[in-house]
C-alpha positions as CSV (number, residue, x, y, z in Angstrom):
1,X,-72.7,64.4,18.0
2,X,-72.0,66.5,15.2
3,X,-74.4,69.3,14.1
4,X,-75.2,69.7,10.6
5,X,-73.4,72.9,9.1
6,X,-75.9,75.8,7.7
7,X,-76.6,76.5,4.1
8,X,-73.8,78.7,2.2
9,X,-76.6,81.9,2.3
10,X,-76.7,81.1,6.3
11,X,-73.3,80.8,7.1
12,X,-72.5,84.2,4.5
13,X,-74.8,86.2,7.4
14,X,-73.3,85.4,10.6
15,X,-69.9,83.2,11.2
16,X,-70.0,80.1,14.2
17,X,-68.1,78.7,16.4
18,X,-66.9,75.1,16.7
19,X,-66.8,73.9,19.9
20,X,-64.8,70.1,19.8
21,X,-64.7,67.8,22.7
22,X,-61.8,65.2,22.6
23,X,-62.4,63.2,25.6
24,X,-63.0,59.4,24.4
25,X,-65.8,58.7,27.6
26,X,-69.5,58.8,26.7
27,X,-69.7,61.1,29.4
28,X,-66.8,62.8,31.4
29,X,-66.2,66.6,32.8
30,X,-64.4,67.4,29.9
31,X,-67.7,66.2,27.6
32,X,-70.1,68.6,30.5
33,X,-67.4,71.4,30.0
34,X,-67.8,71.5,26.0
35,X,-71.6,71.7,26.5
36,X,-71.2,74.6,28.8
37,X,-68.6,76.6,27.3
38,X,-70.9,75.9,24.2
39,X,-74.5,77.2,26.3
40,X,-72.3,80.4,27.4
41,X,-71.4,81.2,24.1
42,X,-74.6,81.0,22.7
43,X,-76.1,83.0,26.0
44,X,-73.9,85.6,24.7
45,X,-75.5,85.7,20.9
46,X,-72.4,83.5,19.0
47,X,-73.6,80.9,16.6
48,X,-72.5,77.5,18.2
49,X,-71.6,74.2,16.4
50,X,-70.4,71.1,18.1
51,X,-68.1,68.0,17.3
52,X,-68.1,64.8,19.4
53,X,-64.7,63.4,18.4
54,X,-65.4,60.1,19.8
55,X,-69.0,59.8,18.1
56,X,-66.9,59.5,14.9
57,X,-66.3,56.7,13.3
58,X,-63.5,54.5,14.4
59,X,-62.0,53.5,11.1
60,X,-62.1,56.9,10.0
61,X,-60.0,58.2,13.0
62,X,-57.9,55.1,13.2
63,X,-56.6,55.3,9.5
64,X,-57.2,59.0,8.7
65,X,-59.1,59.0,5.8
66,X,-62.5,61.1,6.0
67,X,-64.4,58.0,4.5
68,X,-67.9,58.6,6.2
69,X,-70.4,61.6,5.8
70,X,-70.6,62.0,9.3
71,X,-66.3,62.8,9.4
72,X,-66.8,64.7,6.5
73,X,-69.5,67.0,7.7
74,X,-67.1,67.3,11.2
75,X,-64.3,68.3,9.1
76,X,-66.1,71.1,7.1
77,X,-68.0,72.6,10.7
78,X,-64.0,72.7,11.6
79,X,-63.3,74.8,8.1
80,X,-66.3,76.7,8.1
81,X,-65.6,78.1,12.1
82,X,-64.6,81.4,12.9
83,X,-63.7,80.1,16.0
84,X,-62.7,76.9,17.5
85,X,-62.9,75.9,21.0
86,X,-60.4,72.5,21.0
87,X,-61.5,70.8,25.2
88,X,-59.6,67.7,25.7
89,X,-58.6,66.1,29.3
90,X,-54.9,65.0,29.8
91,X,-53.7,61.9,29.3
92,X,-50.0,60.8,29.8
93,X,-49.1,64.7,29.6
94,X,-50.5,65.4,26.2
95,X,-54.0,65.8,24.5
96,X,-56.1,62.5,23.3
97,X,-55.2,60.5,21.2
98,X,-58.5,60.8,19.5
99,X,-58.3,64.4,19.5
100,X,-55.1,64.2,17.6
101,X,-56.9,61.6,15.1
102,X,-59.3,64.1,14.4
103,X,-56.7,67.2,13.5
104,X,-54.9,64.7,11.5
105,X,-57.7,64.9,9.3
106,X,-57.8,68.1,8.8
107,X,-55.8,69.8,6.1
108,X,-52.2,70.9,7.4
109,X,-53.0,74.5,7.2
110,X,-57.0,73.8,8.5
111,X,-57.0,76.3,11.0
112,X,-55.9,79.2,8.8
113,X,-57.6,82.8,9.7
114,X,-59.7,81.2,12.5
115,X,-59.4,82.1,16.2
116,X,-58.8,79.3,18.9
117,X,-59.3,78.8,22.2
118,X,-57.2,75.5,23.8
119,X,-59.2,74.0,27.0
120,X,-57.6,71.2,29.0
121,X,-59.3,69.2,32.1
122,X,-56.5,67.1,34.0
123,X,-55.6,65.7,37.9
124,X,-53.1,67.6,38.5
125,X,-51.8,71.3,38.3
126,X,-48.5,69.5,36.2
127,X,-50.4,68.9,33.9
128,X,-51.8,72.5,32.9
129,X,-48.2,72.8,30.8
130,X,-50.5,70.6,28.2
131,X,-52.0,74.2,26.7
132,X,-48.6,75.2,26.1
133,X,-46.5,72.9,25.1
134,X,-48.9,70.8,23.2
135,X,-51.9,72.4,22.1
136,X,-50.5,75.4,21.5
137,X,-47.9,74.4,18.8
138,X,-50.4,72.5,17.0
139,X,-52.7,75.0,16.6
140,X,-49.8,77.4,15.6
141,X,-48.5,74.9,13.0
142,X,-52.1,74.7,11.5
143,X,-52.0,78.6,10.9
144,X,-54.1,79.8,13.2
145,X,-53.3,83.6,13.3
146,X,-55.0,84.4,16.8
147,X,-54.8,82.0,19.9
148,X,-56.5,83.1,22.7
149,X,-54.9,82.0,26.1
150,X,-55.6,78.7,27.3
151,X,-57.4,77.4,30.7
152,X,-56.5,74.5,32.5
153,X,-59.5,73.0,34.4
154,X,-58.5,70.6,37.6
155,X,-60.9,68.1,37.1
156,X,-61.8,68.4,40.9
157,X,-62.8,71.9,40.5
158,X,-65.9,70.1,38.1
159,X,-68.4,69.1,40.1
160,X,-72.3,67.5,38.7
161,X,-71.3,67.2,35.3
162,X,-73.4,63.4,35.6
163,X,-76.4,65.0,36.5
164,X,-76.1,67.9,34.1
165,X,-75.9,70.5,37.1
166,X,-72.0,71.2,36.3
167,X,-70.1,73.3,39.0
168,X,-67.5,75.2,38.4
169,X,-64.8,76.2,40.9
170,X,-65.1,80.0,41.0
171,X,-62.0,81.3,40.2
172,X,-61.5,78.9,37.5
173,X,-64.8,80.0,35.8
174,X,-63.4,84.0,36.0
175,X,-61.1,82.8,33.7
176,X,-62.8,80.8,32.0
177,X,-65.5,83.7,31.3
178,X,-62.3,85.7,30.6
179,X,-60.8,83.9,27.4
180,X,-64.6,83.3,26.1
181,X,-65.0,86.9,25.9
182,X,-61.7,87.1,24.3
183,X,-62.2,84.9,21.8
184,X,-65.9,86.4,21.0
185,X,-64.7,89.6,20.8
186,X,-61.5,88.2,18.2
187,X,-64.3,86.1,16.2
188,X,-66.8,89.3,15.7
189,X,-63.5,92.2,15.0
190,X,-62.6,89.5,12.4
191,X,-66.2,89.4,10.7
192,X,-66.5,92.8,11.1
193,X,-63.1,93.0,8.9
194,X,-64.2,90.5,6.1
195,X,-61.5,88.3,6.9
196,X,-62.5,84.8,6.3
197,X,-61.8,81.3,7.4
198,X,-59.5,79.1,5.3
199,X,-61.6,76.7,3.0
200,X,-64.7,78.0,4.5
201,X,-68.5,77.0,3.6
202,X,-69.1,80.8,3.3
């Protein structure tokens, strides 16, 4: 799913915040944690878009060309975002591949002046070292100025995300709570600033 990105007048008033799910599965914990990182955001007043990597087109993502209007409009929610929320689960120690298809899309410096927030959902605590020494440097080397601190999710501390009544392991969601704040509070002191994203719709 990819929601349709505001007016210019409409995004000039209030800036958003793109939430992308990588996970390639129709439905998976890391799909249920994207929705509600997305509800809790918008609970707390931010302006929330979101991108479905694997609802893309397959020939778009598979020879990285933005060919469709349905890529295209993904890639300009991703420029026009104050924020971005990047939730991906772990496969052989690294983020998806599809994931990666999508940023590859993006311009080189895409992420310029925005604020991220890397989430990963894997089996094993190993596999938490995904936020830093993957996600992170990508989202570094795309020029984001401001990365919030990462949470890795076990995927056993998920619990109902088939039946849309997702469970999250308490401790887990403290932290959780803790970097959303973070990055809410980094989105609105940029806003509040002027500073705006690169390439933006505004």
């Amino acid at each position: 799913m990819v929601t349709i990105a505001p007016s210019d007048e409409e995004s000039r008033r209030a800036p958003y915040v793109a939430v992308v799910s990588g996970s390639p599965a129709p439905a998976s914990r890391t799909l249920a944690l994207a929705r509600h990182v997305g509800g809790y955001l918008s609970r707390d007043g931010a302006d929330v878009r979101y991108i479905d990597v694997r609802d893309l087109p397959a020939d778009d993502l598979l020879w990285a060309r933005a060919s469709s209007e349905q890529t295209k409009a993904a890639c300009a929610l991703v420029e026009g975002a104050a924020g971005i929320v990047l939730v991906t689960p772990v496969y052989n120690a690294s983020y998806t591949g599809v994931l990666k298809a999508f940023l590859d899309l993006l311009p080189r410096s895409g992420l310029r002046g925005k604020v991220a927030l890397p989430l990963a959902v894997g089996g094993t605590v190993a596999h938490m070292l995904v936020l830093d020494y993957a996600l992170r440097p990508v989202l570094a080397s795309m020029g984001t100025p401001h990365i919030i601190e990462g949470v890795f999710v076990l995927d056993k501390w998920i619990g109902g995300h088939d039946s849309g009544e997702l469970a999250i392991d308490h401790q887990v969601a403290e932290r959780l709570r803790h970097s959303l704040f973070q990055l809410g509070r980094a989105v609105n002191e940029r806003a509040s600033t002027g500073a705006r994203p690169y390439q933006a719709i505004v």
